[in-house]
Structures are given as structure tokens and as C-alpha cells.
N, C-alpha and C positions, 0 to 999 in steps of 0.2 A: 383704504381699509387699514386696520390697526391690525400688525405684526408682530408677535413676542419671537425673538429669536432667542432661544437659549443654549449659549455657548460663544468663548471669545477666541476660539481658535480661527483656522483661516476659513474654514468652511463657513461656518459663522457670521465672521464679518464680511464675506464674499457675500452671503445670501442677503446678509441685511442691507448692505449698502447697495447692492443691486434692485432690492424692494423699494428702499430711498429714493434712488434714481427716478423709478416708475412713476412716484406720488406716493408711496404708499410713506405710513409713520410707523414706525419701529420702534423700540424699546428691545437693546441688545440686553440678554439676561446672564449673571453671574452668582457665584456665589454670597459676594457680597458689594455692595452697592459702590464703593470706591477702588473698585477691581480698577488697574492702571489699564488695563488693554480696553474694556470696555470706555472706559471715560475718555482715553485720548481716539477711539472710534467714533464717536457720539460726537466730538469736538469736528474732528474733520468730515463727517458722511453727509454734513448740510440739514438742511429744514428737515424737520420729522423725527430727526435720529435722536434717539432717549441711553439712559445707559439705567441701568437698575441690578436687584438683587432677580432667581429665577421669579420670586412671586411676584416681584413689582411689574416683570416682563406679562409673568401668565395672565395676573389680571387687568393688563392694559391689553392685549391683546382679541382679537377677534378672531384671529389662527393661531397654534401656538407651531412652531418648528423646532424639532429637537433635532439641534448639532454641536451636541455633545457628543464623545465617546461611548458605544457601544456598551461596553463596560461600567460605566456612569452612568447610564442611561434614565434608569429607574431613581437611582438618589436625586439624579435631579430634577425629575420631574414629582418626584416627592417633597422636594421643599420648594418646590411650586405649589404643591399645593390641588388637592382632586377638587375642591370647590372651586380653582379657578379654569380648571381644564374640565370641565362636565360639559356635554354639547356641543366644547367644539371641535372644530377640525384641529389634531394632531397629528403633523406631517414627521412621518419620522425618516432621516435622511444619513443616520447613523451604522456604523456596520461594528460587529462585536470584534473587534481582532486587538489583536494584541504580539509583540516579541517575547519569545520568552526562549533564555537561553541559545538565541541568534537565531529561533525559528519561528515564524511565521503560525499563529495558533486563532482559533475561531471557538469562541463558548458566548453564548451557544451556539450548537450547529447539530446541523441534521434533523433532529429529535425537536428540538426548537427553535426560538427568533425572540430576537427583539422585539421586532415590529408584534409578533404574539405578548410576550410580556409584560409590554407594555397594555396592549387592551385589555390583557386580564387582570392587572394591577389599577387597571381605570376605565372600568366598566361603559361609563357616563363619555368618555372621549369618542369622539370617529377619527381612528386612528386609520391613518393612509401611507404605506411604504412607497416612498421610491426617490429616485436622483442618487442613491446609495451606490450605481454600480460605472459613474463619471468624478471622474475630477471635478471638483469646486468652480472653476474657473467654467469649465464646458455646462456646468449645473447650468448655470446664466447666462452662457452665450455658446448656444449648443453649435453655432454656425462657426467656431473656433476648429471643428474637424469638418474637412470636409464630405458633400454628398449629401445622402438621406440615413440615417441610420436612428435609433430607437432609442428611448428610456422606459422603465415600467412603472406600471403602480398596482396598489395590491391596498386590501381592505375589506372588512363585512361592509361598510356602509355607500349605497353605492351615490346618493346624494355628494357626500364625502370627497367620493369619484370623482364625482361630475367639476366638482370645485378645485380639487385638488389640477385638475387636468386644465383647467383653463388659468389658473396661476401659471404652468405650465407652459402654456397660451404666450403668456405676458414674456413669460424669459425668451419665448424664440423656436418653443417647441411644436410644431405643425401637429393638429390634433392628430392625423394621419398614425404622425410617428411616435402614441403616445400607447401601448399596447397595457389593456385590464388582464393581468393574469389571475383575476377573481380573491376570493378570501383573504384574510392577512394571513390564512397559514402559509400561501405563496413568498411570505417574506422568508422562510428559510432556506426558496430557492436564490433569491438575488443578493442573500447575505452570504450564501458560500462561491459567490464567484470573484471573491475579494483572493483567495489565492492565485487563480490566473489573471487577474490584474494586475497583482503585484509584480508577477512573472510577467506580462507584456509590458512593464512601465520600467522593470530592466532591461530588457530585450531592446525597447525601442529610445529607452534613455529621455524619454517624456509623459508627460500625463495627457496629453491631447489626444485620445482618440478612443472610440465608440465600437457596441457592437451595431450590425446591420444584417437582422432577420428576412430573409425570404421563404418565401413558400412558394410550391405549386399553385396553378388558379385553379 
């Protein structure tokens, strides 16, 4: 399958070149076509791997992924371009935070999402939230923590779902441990759990590790 990733951060190039690995072809997306981090990723991620501007990503793609900043989120799925993202699956993997003044800040939050934002700003997308609440590395090799523990997804479309889940599939994620918390308005609970993240990833002095839901049978 064709993959647009857009974003050359590490998130980014973790997911694309992990997509690589699989078979799949990618086309990492920037803002503009001779971005040094895209080009020298595209050089080394092997067969498949493309480097482009966001539109040249959107409209090679057959999913688009957005890993970009939260904050960015929307410009750059705007100069992607809504004719290239209508239809399809829009994984968005993004959380809104930001430092400001040495503190740890979330907009939106509460009230709304990203993962909202974004479908309201691109109707025509089937926008799908989730991988937002692991580290990059564990996104792809969820077996990196050990045990069974969980990622979410969240989305109106549940086709979307279904696909989004079995990409899912591919990186390592047992469908089991793959939990639908329904609508995307669910994406403004998995975007504010980015402060006690950050609070367990000093705590623990790593980014390796996961929550793990249980219930009563």
C-alpha cells in the first residue's frame, strides 16, 4: 500500500521507515520538497521510500498519517491539500502540547481535539485517532514494553476502524489489545493524557512503557 507520512520529526520517520520495512512505499511529507531531513531519510529507509513537499506526500498516498505537531496540525494538512485527503483514511497520531514558560500546556483540550479539528476542517477524510498516547519507537514495536497492555483508536467512521486496526496488526499490535473508544470526539480524552506521560517518562527516565486496562468479566 502507498503511505503519505507527513512530518520529518522522529515520530515521523520512525513510522515511515517502519511502513518501508513492511513493503509498504512511502513518501515522507514536508514542507518543501528539498527539506534535508526528509531527503537524507528517503536516501537511507531503502526501496519504497520517497521524500516530497505535504501535497506531493497527500496525493501519493492511499492513507495519509499525520505526524506532525499538534499545533501544526491543520496548516499542514492544509497545504496538503482537501482534494488530496477526501476518502481517505487520516490517521492522526499527533497530540496538541506545547512548553510554554517551562510548563507543560495542551490547546486544545477538554472542550476539544485535534483529532475533532481536523474532521471538521476535512469533512471528506475518515479521520482515525490513535498511537498518540506511546512513544514513537513502542508505536512500531509495541513488544518493546513488556506483557499485554493497550493502544486506542477513536473515529466516526468505523470502516476507518477496521483499517486503521489492522495496520495496527502489522506493527505488532494483537487486535485483542487494540480497544474502539467510539467517535473522534473520544480524541480529547487520549490527547490529555500527554501530561501524565510526561510525568511517568520522568519518573521512570524512559519512554518505554504502556498503559494496561483491566476489567471485571
Amino acid at each position: 500500500m502507498r503511505y503519505a507520512v507527513l512530518g520529518t520529526g522522529e515520530v515521523g520517520r520512525t513510522l515511515g521507515g517502519r511502513l518501508v520495512q513492511l513493503g509498504h512505499e512511502v513518501t515522507l511529507g514536508s514542507r518543501t520538497r528539498d527539506n534535508p531531513a526528509a531527503v537524507e531519510w528517503a536516501a537511507g529507509a531503502g526501496a519504497g521510500a520517497h521524500a516530497g513537499t505535504f501535497a506531493d506526500a497527500a496525493a501519493f498516498g492511499e492513507v495519509v498519517v499525520n505526524a506532525v505537531g499538534g499545533r501544526v496540525a491543520l496548516a499542514a494538512l492544509e497545504a496538503a491539500g482537501a482534494g488530496n485527503l477526501g476518502g481517505k483514511v487520516l490517521v492522526d497520531v499527533s497530540n496538541p502540547l506545547a512548553f510554554e514558560e517551562g510548563e507543560l500546556r495542551l490547546s486544545p483540550v477538554e472542550s476539544d481535539s485535534v483529532g475533532e479539528q481536523i474532521q471538521r476542517a476535512f469533512p471528506h477524510a475518515r479521520v482515525v485517532k490513535t498511537l498518540n498516547t506511546v512513544n514513537c519507537r513502542v508505536m512500531v514495536e509495541p513488544a518493546r514494553v513488556p506483557g499485554g497492555h493497550h493502544v486506542f483508536v477513536c473515529g466516526d467512521d468505523p470502516g476507518a476502524k477496521e483499517q486503521v486496526t489492522a495496520l495496527l496488526g502489522e506493527f505488532g499490535w494483537p487486535a485483542d489489545r487494540v480497544l474502539d473508544l467510539g467517535g473522534i470526539r473520544a480524541a480529547r480524552a487520549v490527547e490529555m493524557w500527554l501530561p501524565l506521560w510526561v510525568g511517568l517518562l520522568q519518573k521512570f527516565g524512559h519512554a518505554e512503557f504502556n498503559l494496561e486496562v483491566r476489567r471485571a468479566r
